[in-house]
C-alpha positions as CSV (number, residue, x, y, z in Angstrom):
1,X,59.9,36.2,-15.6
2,X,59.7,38.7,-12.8
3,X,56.7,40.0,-11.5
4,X,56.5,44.3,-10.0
5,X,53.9,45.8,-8.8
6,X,53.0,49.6,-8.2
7,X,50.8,51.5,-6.3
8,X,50.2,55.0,-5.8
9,X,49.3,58.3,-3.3
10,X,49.4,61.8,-4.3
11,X,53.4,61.8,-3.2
12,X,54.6,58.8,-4.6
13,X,54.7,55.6,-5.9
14,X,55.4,52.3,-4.3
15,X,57.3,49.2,-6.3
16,X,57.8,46.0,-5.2
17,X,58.9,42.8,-6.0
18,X,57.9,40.1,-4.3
19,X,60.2,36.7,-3.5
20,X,59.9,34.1,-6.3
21,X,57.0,31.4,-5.5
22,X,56.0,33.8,-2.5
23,X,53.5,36.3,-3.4
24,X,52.4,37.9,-0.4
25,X,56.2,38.3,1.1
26,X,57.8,41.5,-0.2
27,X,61.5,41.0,-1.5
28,X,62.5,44.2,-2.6
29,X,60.1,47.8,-2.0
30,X,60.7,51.1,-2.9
31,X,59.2,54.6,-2.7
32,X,59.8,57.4,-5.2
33,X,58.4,60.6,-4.8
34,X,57.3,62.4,-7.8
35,X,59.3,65.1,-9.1
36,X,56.6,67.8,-9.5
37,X,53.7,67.7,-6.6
38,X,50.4,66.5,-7.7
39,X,48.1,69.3,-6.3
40,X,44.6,68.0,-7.6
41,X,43.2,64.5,-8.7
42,X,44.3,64.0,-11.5
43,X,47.6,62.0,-10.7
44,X,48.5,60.6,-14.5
45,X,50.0,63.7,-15.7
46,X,53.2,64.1,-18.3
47,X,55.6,64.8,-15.4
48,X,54.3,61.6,-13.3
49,X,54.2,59.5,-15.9
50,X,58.1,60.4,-16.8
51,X,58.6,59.7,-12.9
52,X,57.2,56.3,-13.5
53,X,59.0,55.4,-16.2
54,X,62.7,56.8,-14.6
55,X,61.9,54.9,-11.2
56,X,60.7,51.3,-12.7
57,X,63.4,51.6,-14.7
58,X,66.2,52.1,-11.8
59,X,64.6,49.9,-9.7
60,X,65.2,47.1,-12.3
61,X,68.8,48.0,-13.2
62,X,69.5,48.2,-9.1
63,X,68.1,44.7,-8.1
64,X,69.6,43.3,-12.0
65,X,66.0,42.4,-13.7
66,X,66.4,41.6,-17.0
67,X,62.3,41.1,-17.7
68,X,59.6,41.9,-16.0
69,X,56.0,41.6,-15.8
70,X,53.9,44.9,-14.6
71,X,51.2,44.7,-12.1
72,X,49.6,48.4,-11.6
73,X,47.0,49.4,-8.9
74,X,45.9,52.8,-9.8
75,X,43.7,55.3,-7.7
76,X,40.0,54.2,-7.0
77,X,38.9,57.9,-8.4
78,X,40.5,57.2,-11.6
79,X,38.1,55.4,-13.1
80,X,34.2,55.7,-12.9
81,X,32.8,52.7,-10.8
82,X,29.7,51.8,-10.6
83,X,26.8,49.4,-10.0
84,X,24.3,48.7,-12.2
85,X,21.0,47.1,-11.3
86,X,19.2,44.4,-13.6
87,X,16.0,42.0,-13.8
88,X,17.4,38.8,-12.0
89,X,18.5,36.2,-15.1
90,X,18.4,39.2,-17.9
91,X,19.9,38.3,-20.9
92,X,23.7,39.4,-22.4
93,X,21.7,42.3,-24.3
94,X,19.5,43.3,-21.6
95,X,22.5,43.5,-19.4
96,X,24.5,45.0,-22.1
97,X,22.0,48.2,-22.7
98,X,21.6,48.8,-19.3
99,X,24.8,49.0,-18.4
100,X,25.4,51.5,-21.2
101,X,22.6,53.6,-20.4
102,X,24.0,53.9,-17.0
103,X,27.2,54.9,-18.2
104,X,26.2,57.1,-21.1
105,X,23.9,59.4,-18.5
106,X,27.6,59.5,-15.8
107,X,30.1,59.5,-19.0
108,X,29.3,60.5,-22.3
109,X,26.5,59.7,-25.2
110,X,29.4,58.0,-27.1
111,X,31.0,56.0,-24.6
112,X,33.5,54.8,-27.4
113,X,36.6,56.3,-25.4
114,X,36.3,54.0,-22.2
115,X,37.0,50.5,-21.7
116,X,34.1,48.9,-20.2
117,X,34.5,46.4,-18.0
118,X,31.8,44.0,-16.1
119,X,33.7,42.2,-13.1
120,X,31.1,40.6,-11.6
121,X,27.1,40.0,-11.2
122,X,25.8,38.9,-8.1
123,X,21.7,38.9,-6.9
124,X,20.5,41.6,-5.3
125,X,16.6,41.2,-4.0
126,X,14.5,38.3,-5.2
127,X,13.2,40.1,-8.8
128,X,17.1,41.9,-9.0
129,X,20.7,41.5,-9.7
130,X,23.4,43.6,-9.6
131,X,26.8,44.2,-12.1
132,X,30.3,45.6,-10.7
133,X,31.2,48.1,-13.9
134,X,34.2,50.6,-14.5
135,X,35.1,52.0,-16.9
136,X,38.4,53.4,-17.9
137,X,39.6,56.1,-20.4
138,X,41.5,54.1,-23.3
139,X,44.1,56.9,-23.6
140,X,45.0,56.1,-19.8
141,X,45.7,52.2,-20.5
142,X,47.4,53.4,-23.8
143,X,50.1,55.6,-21.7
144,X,50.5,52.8,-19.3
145,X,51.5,50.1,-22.0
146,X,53.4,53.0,-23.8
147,X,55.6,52.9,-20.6
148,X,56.1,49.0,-20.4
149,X,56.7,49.0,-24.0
150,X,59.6,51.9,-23.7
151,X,61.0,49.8,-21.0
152,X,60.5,46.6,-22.6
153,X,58.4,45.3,-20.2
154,X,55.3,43.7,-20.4
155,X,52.0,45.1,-18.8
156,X,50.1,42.6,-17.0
157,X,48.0,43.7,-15.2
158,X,46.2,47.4,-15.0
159,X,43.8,47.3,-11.5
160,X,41.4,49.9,-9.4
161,X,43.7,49.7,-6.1
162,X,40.0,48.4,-4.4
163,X,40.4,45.4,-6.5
164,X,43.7,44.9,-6.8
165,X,43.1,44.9,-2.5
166,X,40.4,42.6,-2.8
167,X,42.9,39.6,-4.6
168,X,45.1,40.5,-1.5
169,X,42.5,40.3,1.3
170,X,41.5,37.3,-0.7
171,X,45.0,35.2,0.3
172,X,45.0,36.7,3.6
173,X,42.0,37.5,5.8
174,X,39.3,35.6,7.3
175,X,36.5,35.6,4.6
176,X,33.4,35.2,6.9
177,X,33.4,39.1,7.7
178,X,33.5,42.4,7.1
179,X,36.6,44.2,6.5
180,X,37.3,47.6,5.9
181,X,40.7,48.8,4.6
182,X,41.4,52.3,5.0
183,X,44.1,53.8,2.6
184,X,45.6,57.4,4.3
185,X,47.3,59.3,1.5
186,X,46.9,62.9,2.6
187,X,44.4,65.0,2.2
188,X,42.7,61.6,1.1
189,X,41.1,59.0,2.8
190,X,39.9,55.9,0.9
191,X,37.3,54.0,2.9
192,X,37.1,50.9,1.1
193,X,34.8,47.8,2.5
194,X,34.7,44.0,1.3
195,X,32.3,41.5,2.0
196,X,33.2,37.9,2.6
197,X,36.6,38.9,0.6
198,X,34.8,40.5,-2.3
199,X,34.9,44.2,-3.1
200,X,31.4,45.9,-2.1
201,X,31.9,49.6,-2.2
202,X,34.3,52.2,-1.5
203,X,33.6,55.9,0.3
204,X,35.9,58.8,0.2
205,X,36.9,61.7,2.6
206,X,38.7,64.5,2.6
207,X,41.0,64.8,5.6
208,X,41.8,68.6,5.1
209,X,37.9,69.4,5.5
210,X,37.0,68.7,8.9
211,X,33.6,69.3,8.9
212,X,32.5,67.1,6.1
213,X,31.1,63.4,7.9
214,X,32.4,60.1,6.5
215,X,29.3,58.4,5.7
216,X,28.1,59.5,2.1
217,X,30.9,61.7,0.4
218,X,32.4,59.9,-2.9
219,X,34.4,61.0,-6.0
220,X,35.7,60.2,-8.8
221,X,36.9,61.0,-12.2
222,X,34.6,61.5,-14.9
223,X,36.2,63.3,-18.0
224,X,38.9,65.2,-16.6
225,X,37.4,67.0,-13.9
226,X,36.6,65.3,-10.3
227,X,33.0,64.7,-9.5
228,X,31.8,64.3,-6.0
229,X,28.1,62.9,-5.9
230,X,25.9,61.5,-2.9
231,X,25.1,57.7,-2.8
232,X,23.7,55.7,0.0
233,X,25.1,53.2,2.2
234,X,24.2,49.7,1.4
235,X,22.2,47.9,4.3
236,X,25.0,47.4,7.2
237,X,26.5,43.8,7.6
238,X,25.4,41.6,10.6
239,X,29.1,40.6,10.3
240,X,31.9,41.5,12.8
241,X,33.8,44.7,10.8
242,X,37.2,44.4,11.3
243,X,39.2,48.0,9.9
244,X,42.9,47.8,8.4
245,X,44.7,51.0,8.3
246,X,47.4,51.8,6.0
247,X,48.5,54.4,3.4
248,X,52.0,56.8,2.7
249,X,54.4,58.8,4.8
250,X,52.4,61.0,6.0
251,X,49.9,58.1,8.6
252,X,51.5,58.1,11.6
253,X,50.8,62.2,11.5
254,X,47.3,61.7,10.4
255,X,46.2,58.8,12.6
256,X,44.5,61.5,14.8
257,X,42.2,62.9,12.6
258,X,42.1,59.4,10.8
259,X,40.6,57.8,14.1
260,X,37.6,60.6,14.2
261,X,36.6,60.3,10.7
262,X,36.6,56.2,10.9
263,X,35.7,56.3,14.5
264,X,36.3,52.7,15.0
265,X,39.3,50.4,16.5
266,X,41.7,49.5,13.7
267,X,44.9,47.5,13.2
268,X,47.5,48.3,10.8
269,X,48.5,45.5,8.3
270,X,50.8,42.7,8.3
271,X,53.0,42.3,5.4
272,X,55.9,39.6,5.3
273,X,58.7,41.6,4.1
274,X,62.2,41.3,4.0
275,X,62.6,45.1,3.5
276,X,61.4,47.3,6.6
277,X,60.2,50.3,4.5
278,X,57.1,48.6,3.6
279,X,55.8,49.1,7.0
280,X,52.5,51.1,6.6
281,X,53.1,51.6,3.1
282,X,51.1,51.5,-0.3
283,X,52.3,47.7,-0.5
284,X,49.1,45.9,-0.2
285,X,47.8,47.3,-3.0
286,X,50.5,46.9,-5.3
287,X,51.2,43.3,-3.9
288,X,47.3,42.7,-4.7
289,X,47.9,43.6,-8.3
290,X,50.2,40.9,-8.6
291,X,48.4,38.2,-6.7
C-alpha cells in the first residue's frame, strides 16, 4: 500500500509520495493552499481541515491510488512539548507522577483530554535524567483519523514536524554534529536543533517583529490560545553546527531577514526528487513522517 505524507505552513500544505522502495526520493509533490487564510496559530480549523480532506483526495484520484497509508507532520506549536527532569534510574511511577505534575501545572488539573506521550529518556547530570513529553489534544488526533476514515485511508502516522525531521536527518546527515534546520513559513521561523541526529529542542521567532532576538522566544499551543514563555538555552555543543534552511513560497523573499535572525552560514536542503516543485519546500518534514 502507498505511503503520503503531509506537512504544513500557515499557507498551505505539502503532499508527497515518495518512489516505491525509495523513501527519501520524492515521486510525486504537491502544494495546495488553503481556501480561507489562517491569520493566527491555530491552523486545524473546520475550513483547513475540509482543504485537507479535498486536496488528499485529488491528489490520489490524479496519480490513480487506490490505498493509501497517511503520514502527517503537524506544526511544532501544536502540541505542548516538553522536558521533564527525573532522579537518574526512577521507577515507571516515579517517572509517571512527574511527568504529570509537569503537565497538569502547563495543561490542566485533569489532563484526561491529551494524549501523553514519552519518546524518549536520556541522562542528564550524574544524579538526573531527562524525558522528551508531548502531549496532544485527543479531539485533534480524532479529526485527523476522521479524515483518513472519510477517505478510506488509513492514518499511520500523526508527528510534531521536529520529529517527523529528526527520522529524516536520521537517513541523511552526518550524525557526529550539530544540525540546525530552520523551517521559514512566514511570519514564522522554526529554529529547530538535533544532536547527533536526535531531536534536542526547538526555538521560535517571529519574522514580522524585528526587534525580538532569536535566542529565548518559544510558543506553543496550550488550550486554544498560543502561549509564549522564556526557557534557556541548553549548554552549546562543542560540535561543528551545520544550519539547513527550508520552508514555503514565501523563502527566497525572506532569506534577508532570515540570515539576521539566524546569523550564521546555511545551506538549503537536498532532496532527490523527480518533481522540481519540492525545491525549498515543506517536503522534509512530510518525507520524515514517512520514513
Amino acid at each position: 500500500m502507498q505511503h503520503i505524507g503531509i506537512s504544513f505552513s500557515q499557507k498551505s500544505f505539502q503532499i508527497v509520495m515518495p518512489a516505491e522502495g525509495a523513501p527519501r526520493e520524492v515521486l510525486y509533490s504537491k502544494n495546495i493552499s488553503f481556501s480561507q487564510p489562517v491569520n493566527d496559530f491555530r491552523l486545524f480549523s473546520d475550513s483547513v481541515l475540509s482543504d485537507l480532506k479535498d486536496g488528499i483526495a485529488g491528489f490520489l484520484a490524479e496519480y490513480n491510488v487506490s490505498s493509501a497509508y497517511l503520514n502527517v507532520a503537524i506544526p511544532f506549536n501544536q502540541a505542548y512539548t516538553c522536558w521533564v527532569y527525573i532522579p537518574a534510574g526512577a521507577n515507571k511511577a516515579v517517572k509517571k507522577k512527574q511527568v504529570e505534575w509537569t503537565l497538569s501545572r502547563q495543561l490542566s488539573p485533569d489532563l484526561s483530554a491529551y494524549k501523553i506521550s514519552l519518546l524518549k529518556e536520556q541522562p542528564h547530570t550524574q544524579t538526573s535524567a531527562k524525558l522528551l513529553v508531548v502531549a496532544l489534544q485527543k479531539k485533534l488526533i480524532r479529526r485527523f483519523m476522521s479524515v483518513a476514515s472519510d477517505l478510506n485511508i488509513e492514518l499511520n502516522s500523526l508527528l510534531l514536524d521536529s520529529l517527523a525531521l529528526e527520522s529524516f536527518i536520521q537517513t541523511e546527515e552526518n550524525k557526529n554534529l550539530s544540525l540546525q534546520l530552520v523551517k521559514v513559513a512566514f511570519p514564522l521561523i522554526e529554529n529547530h536543533f538535533f544532536e547527533n541526529g536526535e531531536y534536542s529542542l526547538t526555538y521560535l521567532d517571529n519574522l514580522a517583529l524585528d526587534t525580538r532576538s532569536l535566542g529565548e522566544q518559544v510558543a506553543e499551543i496550550v488550550n486554544g490560545k498560543n502561549k509564549e514563555f522564556l526557557q534557556g538555552r541548553e549548554k552549546s555543543s562543542d560540535k561543528p553546527l551545520k544550519t539547513i534552511i527550508y520552508g514555503d513560497e514565501d523563502l527566497l523573499r525572506c532569506l534577508p531577514e532570515v540570515e539576521k535572525k539566524i546569523n550564521s552560514p546555511f545551506g538549503q536542503p537536498a532532496l532527490t526528487a523527480s518533481d522540481s516543485n519540492t525545491t525549498h519546500s515543506l517536503a522534509m518534514e512530510a518525507l520524515g513522517s514517512i520514513i
